[in-house]
MARBA-29499 format. One record per residue (C-alpha): x, y, z; residue in three letters. Coordinates in steps of 0.05 Angstrom, whole numbers. Example, Ala and Ser with C-alpha at 12.3 -4.5 7.8 and 13.67 -1.06 7.14 Angstrom:
! residues 2
(site (246; -90; 156); 'ala');
(site (273; -21; 143); 'ser');
END
This chain:
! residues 71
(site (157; -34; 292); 'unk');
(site (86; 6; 303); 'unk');
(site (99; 41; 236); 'unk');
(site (108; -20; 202); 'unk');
(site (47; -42; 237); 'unk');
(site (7; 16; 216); 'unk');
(site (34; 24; 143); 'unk');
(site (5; -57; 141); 'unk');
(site (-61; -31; 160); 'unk');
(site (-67; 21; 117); 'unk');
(site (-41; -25; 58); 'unk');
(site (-97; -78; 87); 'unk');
(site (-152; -25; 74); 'unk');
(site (-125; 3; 11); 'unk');
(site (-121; -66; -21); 'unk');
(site (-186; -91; 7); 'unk');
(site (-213; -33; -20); 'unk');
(site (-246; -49; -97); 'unk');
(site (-263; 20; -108); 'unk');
(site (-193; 32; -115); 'unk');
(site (-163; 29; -181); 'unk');
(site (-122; -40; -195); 'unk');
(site (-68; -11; -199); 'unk');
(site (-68; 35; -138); 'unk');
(site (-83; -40; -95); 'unk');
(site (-29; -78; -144); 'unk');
(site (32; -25; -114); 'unk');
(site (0; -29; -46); 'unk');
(site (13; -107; -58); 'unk');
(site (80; -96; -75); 'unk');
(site (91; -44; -12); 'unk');
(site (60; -99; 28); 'unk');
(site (117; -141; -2); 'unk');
(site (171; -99; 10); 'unk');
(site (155; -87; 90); 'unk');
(site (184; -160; 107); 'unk');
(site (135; -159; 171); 'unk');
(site (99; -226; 200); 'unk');
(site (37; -191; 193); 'unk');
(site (49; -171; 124); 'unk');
(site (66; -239; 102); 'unk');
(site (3; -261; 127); 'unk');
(site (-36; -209; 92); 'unk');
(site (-14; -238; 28); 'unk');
(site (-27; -304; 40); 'unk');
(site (-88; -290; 63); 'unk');
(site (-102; -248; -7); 'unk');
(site (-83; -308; -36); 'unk');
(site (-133; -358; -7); 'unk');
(site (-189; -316; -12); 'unk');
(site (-226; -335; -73); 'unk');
(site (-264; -272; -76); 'unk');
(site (-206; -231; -80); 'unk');
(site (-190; -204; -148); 'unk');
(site (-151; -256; -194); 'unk');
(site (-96; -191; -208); 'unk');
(site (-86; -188; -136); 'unk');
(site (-76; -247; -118); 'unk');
(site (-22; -266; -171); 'unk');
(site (8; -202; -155); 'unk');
(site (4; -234; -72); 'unk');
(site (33; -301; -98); 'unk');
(site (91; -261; -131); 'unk');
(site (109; -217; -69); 'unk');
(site (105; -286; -18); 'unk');
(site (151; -321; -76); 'unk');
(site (203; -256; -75); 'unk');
(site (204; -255; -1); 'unk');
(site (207; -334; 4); 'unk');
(site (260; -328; -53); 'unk');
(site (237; -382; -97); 'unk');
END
């Protein structure tokens, strides 16, 4: 469970990160998608209610919460 929590973090600062290429934080999205934590559900959700965040990235979050939601 601590590597998941750590491989969140590091997927928190790579995506909050806009000097990082889009699609470098659009596959650390999908990683974030694929870990299946709590804490990485909430990191997409919260990508998704920030209206700052970059419109890519947070259809990309909206995809990943559907895929784990399955709907």
């Amino acid at each position: 469970m601590e590597n998941y929590v750590s491989d969140v973090q590091k997927l928190k600062t790579i995506i909050a990160d806009d000097s990082f290429d889009p699609k470098i934080r659009i596959e650390a999205i999908k990683a974030l998608g694929k870990v299946g934590t709590n804490e990485a559900m909430q990191e997409l959700l919260n990508i998704i209610a920030n209206d700052k965040a970059n419109i890519l990235d947070r259809k990309e979050a909206w995809k990943q919460v559907g895929k784990v939601l399955k709907f």
